[in-house]
Kinemage of the C-alpha trace (Angstrom):
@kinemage 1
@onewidth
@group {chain A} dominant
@subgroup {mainchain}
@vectorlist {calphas} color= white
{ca unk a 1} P -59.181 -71.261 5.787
{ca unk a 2} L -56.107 -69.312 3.943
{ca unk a 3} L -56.615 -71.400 0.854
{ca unk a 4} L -60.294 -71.114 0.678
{ca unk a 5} L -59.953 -67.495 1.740
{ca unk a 6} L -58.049 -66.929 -1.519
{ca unk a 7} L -60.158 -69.027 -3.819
{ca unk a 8} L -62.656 -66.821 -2.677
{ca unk a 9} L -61.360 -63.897 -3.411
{ca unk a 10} L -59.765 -64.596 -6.716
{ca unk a 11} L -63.302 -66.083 -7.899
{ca unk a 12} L -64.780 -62.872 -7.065
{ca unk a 13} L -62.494 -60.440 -8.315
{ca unk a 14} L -62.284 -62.789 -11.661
{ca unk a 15} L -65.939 -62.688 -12.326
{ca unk a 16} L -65.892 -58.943 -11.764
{ca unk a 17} L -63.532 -58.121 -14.057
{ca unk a 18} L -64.445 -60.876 -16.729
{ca unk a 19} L -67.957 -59.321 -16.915
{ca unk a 20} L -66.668 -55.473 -16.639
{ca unk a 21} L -64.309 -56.698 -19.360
{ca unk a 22} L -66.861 -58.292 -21.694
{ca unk a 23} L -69.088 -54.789 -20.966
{ca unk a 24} L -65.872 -52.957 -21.971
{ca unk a 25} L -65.148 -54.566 -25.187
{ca unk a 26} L -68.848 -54.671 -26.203
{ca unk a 27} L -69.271 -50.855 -26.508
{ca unk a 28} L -65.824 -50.289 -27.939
{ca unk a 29} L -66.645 -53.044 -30.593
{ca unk a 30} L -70.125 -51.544 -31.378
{ca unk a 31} L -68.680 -48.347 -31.867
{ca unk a 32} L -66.021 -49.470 -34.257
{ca unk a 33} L -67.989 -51.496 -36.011
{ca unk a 34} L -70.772 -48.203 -36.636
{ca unk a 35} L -67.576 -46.278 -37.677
{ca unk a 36} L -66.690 -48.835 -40.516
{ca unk a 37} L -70.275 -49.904 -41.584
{ca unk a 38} L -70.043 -45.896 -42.036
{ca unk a 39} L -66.889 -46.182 -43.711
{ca unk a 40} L -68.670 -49.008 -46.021
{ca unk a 41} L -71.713 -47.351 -46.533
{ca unk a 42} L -69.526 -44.318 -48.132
{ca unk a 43} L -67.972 -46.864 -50.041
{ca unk a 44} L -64.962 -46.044 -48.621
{ca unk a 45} L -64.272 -49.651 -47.295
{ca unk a 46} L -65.216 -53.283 -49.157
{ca unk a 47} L -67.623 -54.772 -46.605
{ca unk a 48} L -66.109 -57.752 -46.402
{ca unk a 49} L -63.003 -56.474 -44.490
{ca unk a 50} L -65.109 -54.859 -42.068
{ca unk a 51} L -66.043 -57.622 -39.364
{ca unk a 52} L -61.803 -58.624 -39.729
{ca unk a 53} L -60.733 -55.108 -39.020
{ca unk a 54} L -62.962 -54.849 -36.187
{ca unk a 55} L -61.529 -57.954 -34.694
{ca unk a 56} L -58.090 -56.779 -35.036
{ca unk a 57} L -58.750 -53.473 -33.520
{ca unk a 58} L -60.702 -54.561 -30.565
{ca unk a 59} L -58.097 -56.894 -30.294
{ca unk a 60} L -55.681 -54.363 -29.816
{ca unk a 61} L -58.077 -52.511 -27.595
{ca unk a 62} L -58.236 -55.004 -25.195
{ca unk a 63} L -54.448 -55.110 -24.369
{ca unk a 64} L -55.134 -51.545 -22.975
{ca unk a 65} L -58.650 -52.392 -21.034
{ca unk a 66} L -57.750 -55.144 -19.027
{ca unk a 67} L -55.962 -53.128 -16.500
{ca unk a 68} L -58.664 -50.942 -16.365
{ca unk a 69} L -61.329 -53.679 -15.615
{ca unk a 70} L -59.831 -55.659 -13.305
{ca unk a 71} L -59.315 -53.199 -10.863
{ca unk a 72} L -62.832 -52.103 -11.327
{ca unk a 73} L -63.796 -56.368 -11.227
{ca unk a 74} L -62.142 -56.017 -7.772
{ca unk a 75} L -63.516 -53.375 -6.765
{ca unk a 76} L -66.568 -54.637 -7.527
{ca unk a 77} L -66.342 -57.606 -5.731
{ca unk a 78} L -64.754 -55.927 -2.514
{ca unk a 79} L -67.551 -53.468 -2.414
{ca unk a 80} L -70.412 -56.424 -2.447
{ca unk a 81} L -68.096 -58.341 0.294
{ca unk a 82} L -68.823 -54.859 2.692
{ca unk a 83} L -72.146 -54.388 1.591
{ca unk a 84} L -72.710 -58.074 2.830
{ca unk a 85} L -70.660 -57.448 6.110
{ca unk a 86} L -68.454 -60.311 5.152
{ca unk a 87} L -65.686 -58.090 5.256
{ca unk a 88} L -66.581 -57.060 8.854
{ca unk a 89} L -66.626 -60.827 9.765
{ca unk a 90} L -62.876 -61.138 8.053
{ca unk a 91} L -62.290 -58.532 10.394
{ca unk a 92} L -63.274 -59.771 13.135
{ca unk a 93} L -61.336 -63.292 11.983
{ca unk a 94} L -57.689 -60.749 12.002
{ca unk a 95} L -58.473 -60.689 8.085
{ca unk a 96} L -57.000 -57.238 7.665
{ca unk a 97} L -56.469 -55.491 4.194
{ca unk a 98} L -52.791 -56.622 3.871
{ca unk a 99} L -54.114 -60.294 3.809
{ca unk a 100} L -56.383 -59.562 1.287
{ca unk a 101} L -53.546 -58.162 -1.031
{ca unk a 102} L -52.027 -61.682 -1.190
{ca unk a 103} L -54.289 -63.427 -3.579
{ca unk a 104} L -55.202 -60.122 -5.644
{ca unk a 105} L -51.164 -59.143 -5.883
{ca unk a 106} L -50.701 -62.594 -6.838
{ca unk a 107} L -53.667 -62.451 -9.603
{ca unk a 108} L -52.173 -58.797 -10.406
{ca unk a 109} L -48.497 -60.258 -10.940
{ca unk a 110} L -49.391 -63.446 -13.948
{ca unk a 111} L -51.519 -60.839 -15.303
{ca unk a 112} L -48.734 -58.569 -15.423
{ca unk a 113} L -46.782 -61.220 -16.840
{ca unk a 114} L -49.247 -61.488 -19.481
{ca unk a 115} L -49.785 -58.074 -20.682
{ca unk a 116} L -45.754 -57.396 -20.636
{ca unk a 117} L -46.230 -60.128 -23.687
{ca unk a 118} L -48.875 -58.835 -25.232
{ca unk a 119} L -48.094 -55.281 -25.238
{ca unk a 120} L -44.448 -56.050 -26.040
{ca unk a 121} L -44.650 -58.326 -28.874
{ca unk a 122} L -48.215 -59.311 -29.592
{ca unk a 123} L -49.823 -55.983 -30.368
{ca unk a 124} L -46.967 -53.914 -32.175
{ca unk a 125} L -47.648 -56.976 -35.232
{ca unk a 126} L -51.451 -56.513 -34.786
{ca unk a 127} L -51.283 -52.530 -35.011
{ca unk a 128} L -49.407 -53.223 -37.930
{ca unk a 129} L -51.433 -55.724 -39.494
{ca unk a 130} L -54.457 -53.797 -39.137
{ca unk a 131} L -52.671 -50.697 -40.681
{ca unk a 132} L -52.056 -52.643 -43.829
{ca unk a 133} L -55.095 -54.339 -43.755
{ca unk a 134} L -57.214 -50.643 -43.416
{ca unk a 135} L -54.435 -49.319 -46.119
{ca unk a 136} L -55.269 -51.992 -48.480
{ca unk a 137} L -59.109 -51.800 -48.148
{ca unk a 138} L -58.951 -48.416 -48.638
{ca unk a 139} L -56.611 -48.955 -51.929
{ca unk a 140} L -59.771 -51.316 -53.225
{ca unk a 141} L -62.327 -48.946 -52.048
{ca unk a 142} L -61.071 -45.668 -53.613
{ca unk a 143} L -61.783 -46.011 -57.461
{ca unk a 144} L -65.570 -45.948 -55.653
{ca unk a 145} L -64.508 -42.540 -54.208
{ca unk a 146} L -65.137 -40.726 -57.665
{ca unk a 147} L -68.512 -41.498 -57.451
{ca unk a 148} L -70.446 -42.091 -61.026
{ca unk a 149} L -72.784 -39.878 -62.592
{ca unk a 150} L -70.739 -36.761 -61.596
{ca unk a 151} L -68.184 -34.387 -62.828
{ca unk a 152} L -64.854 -34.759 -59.750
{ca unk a 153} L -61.986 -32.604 -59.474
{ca unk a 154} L -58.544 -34.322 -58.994
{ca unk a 155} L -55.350 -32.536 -58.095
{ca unk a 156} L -56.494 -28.693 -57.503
{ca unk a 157} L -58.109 -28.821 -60.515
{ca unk a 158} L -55.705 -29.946 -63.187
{ca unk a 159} L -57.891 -33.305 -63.854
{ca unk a 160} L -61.507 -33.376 -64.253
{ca unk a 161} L -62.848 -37.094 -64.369
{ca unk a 162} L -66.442 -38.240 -64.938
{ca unk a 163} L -67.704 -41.798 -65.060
{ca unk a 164} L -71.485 -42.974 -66.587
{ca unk a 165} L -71.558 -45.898 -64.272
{ca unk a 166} L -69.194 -48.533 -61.500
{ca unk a 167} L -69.372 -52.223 -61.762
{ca unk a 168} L -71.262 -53.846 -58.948
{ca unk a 169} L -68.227 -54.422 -56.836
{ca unk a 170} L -67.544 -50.910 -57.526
{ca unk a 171} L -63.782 -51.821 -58.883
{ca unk a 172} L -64.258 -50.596 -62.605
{ca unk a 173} L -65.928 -47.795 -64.341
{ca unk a 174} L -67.795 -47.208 -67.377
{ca unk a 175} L -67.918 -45.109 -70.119
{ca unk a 176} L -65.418 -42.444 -68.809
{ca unk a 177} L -64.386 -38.844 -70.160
{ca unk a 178} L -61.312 -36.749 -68.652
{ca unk a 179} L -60.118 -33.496 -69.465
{ca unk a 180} L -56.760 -32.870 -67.935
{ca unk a 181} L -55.810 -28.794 -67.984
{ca unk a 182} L -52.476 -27.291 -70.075
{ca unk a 183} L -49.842 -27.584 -68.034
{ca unk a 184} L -47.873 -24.290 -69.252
{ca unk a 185} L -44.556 -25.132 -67.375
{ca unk a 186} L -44.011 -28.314 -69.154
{ca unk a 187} L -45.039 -26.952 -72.206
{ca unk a 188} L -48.399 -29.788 -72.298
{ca unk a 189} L -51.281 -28.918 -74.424
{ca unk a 190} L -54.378 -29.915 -72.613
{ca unk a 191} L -55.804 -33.273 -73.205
{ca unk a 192} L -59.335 -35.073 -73.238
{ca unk a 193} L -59.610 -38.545 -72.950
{ca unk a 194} L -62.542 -41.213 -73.716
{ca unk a 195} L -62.391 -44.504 -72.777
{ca unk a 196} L -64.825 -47.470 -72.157
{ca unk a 197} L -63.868 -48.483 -68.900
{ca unk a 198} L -61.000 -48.341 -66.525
{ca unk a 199} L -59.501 -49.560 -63.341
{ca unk a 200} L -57.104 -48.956 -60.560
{ca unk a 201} L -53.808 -50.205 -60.582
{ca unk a 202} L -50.818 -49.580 -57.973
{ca unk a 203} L -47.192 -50.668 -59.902
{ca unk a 204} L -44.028 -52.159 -58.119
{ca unk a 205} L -42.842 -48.956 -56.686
{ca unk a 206} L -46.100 -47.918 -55.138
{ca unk a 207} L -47.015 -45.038 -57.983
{ca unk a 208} L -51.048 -45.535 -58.104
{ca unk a 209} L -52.811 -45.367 -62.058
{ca unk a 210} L -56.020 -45.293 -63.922
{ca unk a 211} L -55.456 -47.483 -66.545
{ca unk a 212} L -58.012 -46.843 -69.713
{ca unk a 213} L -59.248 -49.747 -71.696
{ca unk a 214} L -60.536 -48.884 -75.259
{ca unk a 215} L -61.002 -45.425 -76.042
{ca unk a 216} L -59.337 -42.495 -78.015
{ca unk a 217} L -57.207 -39.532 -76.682
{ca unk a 218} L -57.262 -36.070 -77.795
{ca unk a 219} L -55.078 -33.265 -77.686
{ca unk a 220} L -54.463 -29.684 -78.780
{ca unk a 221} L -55.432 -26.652 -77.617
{ca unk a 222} L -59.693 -25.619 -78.643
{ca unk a 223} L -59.803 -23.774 -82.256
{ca unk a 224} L -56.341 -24.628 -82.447
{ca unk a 225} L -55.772 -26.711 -85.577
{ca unk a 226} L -52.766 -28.231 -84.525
{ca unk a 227} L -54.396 -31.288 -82.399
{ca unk a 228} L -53.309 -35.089 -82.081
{ca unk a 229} L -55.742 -37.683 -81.961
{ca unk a 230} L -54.344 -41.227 -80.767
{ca unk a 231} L -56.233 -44.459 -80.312
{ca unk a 232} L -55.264 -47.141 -77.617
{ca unk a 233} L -55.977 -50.479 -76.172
{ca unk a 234} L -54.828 -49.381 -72.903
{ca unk a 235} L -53.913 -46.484 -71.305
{ca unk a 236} L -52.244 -45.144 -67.971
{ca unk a 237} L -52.889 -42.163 -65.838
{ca unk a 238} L -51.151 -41.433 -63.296
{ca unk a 239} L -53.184 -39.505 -60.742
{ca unk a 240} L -54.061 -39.134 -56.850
{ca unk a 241} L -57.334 -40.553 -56.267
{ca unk a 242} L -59.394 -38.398 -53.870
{ca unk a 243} L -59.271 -39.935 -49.697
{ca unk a 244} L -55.801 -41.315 -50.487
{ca unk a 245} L -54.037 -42.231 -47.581
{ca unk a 246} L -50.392 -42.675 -47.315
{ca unk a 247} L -49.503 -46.148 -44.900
{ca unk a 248} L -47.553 -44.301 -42.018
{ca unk a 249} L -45.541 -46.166 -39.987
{ca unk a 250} L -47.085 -45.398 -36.609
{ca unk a 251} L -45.333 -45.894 -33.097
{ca unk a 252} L -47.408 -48.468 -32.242
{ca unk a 253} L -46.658 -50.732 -35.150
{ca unk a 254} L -43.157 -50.190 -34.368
{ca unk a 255} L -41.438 -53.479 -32.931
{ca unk a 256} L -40.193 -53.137 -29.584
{ca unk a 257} L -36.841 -54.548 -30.623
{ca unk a 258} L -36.594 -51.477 -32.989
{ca unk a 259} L -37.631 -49.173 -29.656
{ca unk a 260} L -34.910 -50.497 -27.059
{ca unk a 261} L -32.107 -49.459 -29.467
{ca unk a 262} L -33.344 -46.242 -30.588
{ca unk a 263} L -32.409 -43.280 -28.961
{ca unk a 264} L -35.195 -41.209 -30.777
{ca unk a 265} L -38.020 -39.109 -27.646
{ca unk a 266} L -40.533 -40.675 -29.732
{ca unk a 267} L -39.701 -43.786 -29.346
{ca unk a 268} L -38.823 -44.106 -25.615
{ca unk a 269} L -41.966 -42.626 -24.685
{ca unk a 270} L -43.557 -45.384 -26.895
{ca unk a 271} L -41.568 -47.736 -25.226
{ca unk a 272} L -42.030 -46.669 -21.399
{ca unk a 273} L -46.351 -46.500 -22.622
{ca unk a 274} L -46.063 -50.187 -23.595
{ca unk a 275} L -44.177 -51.049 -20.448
{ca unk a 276} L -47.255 -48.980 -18.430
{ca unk a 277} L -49.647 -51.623 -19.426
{ca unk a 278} L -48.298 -54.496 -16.853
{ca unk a 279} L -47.096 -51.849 -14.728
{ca unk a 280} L -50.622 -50.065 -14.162
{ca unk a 281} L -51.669 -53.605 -13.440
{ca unk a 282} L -50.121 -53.431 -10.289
{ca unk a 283} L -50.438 -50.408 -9.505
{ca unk a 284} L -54.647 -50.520 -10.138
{ca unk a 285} L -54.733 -53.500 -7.633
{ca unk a 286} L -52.838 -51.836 -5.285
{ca unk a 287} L -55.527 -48.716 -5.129
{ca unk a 288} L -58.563 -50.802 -5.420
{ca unk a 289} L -58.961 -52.552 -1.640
{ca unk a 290} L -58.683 -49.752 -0.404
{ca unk a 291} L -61.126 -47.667 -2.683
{ca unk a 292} L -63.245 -50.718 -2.246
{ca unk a 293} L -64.445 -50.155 1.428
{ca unk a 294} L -67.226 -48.326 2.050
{ca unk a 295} L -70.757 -48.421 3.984
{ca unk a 296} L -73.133 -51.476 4.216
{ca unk a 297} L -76.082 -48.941 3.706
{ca unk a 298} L -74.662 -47.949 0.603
{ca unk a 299} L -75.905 -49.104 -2.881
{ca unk a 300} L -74.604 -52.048 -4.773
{ca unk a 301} L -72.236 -50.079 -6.999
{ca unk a 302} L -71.604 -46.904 -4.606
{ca unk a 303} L -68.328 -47.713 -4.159
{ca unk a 304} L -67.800 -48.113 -8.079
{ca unk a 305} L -68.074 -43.998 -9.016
{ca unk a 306} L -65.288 -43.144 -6.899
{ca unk a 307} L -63.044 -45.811 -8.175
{ca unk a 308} L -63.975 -45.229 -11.669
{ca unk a 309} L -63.233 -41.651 -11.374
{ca unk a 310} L -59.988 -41.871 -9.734
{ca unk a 311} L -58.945 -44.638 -12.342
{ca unk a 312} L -59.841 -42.180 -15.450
{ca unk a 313} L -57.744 -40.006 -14.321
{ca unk a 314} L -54.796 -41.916 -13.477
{ca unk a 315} L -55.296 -42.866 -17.022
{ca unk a 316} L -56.110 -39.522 -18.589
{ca unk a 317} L -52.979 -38.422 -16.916
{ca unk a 318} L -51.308 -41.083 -18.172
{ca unk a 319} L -51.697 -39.537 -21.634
{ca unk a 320} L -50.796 -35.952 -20.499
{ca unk a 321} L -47.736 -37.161 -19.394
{ca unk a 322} L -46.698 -39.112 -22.616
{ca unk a 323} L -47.664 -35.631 -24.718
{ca unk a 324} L -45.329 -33.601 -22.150
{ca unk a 325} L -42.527 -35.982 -22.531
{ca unk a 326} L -43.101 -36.266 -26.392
{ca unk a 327} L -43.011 -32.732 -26.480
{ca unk a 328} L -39.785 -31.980 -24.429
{ca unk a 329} L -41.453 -30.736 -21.154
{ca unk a 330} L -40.688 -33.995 -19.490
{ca unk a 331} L -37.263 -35.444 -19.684
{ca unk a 332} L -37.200 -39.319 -20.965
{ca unk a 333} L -35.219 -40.380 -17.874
{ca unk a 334} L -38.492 -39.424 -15.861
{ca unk a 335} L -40.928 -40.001 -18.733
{ca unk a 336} L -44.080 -41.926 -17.410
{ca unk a 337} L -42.968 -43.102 -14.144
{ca unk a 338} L -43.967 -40.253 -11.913
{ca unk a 339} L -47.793 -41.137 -12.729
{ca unk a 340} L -47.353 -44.093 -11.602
{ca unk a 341} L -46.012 -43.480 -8.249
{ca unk a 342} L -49.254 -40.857 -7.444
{ca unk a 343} L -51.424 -43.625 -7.314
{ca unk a 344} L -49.299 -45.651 -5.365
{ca unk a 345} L -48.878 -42.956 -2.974
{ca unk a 346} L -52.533 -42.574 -2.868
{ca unk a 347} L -52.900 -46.215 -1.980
{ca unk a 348} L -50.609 -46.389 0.566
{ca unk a 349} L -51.890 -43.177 2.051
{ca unk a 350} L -55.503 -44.829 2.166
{ca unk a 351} L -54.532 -48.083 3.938
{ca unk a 352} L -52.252 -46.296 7.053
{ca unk a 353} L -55.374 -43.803 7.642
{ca unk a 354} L -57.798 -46.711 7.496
{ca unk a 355} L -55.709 -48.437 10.372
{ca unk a 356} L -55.199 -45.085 11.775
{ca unk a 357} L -59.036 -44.820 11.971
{ca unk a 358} L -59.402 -48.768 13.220
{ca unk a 359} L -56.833 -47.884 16.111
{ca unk a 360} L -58.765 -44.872 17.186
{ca unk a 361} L -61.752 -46.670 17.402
{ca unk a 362} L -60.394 -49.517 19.627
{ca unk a 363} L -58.840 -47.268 21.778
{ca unk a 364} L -62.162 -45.304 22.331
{ca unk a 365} L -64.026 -48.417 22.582
């Protein structure tokens, strides 16, 4: 009966959180994928990056679910067991909740095991491939940015650029006039350029250029007749394109190699919120039995609010706490940890007042 017992209960609890999981990732998914279609739409991404940037950020995303819906999956599947009464029948077999921890905890610890993996060493390189990627799209997309058919300002002012038309792929533009403004404190007359079409280029050191392809530049100052007039083949600008976006090096692209030998608040709080992944595993399966039990009157999902609220928090304080700590509030050597042992505390409070209750009932009985 043990072993059949715990196939039971691991079936349930894995087809409760596989489905919450699947629900999960669909509506973060479709709501990434509206914000780059967006992005596309503004021309502000190519749309051919769109559907792989999607499937490295919900990658990512997932990592930081699946803690999340499995204790939901459990208590899911708990909650149907008392609506059914079989858990008054496992009762009534000395099935207690402690038994019932065996096969979850043991579920709980591989995919603990799992996420200490991914969240260690698999998502730091996706985070980081997905900045690049995003970077680089960007870096095509941005010559787009000007728009055609309209005068843009560049740099406060000091660079006015118009374009007649873009090339279908919206790499190249046509026809082109700039005017770039006297620069008094380098002693530059101002300049107007003319050109028949021109494209982006980034060189080896990262500067980023307009480079001009057939066209004639002017300069002198208006009614002055001291002007220069100077025909090219090609011709470099070198300007900040409007939505520009520098590739930051964010914590979560950081390896985790880099993290255990820095002594930086940064990155130990990075490091203790990538070691709260596995741990919140454990710690979620610990609180769900016993915010699983409730009434066999009540609805199918009654059981589910409660849990859900109490796990948003837990998580919501989660991210308080890595703000305090970042901040200075907290100090590192008690960083995250403290959240962790409130729900733990709350579960363990929960299970002696439930057998405080059952007591009380057999002795009145």
């Amino acid at each position: 009966m043990v072993k059949i017992l715990d196939r039971y209960l691991l079936r349930e609890a894995l087809r409760g959180w596989l489905a919450i999981t699947l629900i999960l990732w669909l509506i973060l998914a479709s709501n990434r994928l509206v914000r780059y279609l967006a992005q596309a739409a503004a021309g502000e991404l190519p749309a051919d990056v769109v559907f792989v940037l999607l499937g490295v950020k919900t990658a990512w995303f997932l990592v930081y679910v699946m803690p999340f819906s499995l204790a939901l999956g459990i208590v899911m599947a708990l909650g149907r067991m008392y609506r059914d009464n079989e858990m008054t029948v496992l009762s009534a077999c000395a099935v207690g909740p402690w038994r019932i921890y065996k096969p979850l905890l043991g579920m709980g610890v591989v995919i603990a095991l799992l996420l200490v993996w991914l969240a260690l060493f698999v998502t730091p390189g996706i985070a980081a491939y997905g900045a690049r990627l995003e970077k680089l799209a960007q870096e095509e997309a941005d010559v787009s940015l000007l728009g055609a058919g309209r005068f843009n300002e560049i740099s406060g002012g000091d660079l006015t650029f118009y374009s007649e038309r873009l090339s279908d792929d919206k790499k190249n533009m046509h026809n082109l006039f700039v005017y770039v403004r006297e620069d008094t404190r380098r002693g530059k007359a101002p300049q107007v350029m003319v050109a028949e079409s021109a494209s982006r280029m980034i060189n080896e050191t990262g500067d980023e250029y307009v480079v001009f392809v057939d066209g004639y530049r002017y300069e002198g100052r208006p009614g002055d007749a001291e002007y220069r007039i100077m025909q090219f083949k090609r011709q470099g600008v070198l300007i900040e394109l409007p939505g520009k976006t520098e590739l930051v090096a964010k914590r979560d692209a950081v390896p985790t190699a880099q993290l255990l030998t820095s002594n930086d608040r940064s990155d130990i709080v990075e490091l203790q919120w990538r070691l709260s992944v596995p741990v919140s595993v454990m710690v979620l399966v610990l609180l769900s039995v016993p915010l699983s039990r409730m009434s066999p009157r009540k609805g199918r999902f009654g059981g589910l609010a409660m849990a859900f609220l109490v796990f948003v928090v837990y998580y919501n304080l989660l991210g308080t706490a890595k703000v305090w700590v970042e901040q200075g509030a907290i100090p590192t050597s008690i960083g995250l940890w403290w959240v962790h042992l409130l729900p733990a505390g709350l579960a363990f409070a929960l299970l002696v007042n439930s057998n405080k209750l059952a007591y009380w009932l057999r002795r009145r009985a």
